[in-house]
Phi, psi and omega in degrees: 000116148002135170285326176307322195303309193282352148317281209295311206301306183293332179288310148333348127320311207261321174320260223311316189273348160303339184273298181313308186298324182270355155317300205258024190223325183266350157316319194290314194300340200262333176280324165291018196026037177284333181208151167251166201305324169312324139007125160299313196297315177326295186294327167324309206278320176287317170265028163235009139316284193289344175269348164279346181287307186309307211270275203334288205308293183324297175285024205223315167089048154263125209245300180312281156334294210312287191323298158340285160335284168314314157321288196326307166291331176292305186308306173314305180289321183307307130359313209239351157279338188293327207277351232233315206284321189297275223305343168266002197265126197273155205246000000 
């Protein structure tokens, strides 16, 4: 293996578990009632969460995760134009 490969290899590595660690922390923060689902930090944490999980997924060639993942971020951005659209809406 290449020293560029074994670059690409570890950064890709540091994706997933960076992904996994934001998954899995803002689930965690939402059982504790530390953020509500609604949250911006919440919807943050999931979709950058979910492009390290995707980019993990891709390169590795799980397809089934990456997609998930990809999915996983659509719901998180959709969360976060929906919150940003409520909060301008006068009340």
């Amino acid at each position: 293996m290449s020293a560029s490969a074994s670059v690409w290899t570890v950064g890709v590595e540091i994706a997933g578990w960076v992904g996994a660690t934001l998954i899995l922390a803002s689930y965690g923060l939402l059982s504790l009632h530390r953020v509500q689902a609604t949250s911006p930090l919440y919807q943050w944490m999931n979709a950058i969460g979910a492009v390290g999980f995707a980019i993990n997924g891709g390169w590795n060639h799980a397809y089934p995760s990456m997609t998930l993942n990809i999915i996983w971020l659509g719901f998180a951005l959709y969360g976060l134009t929906r919150g940003r659209r409520a909060a301008r809406r006068p009340r």
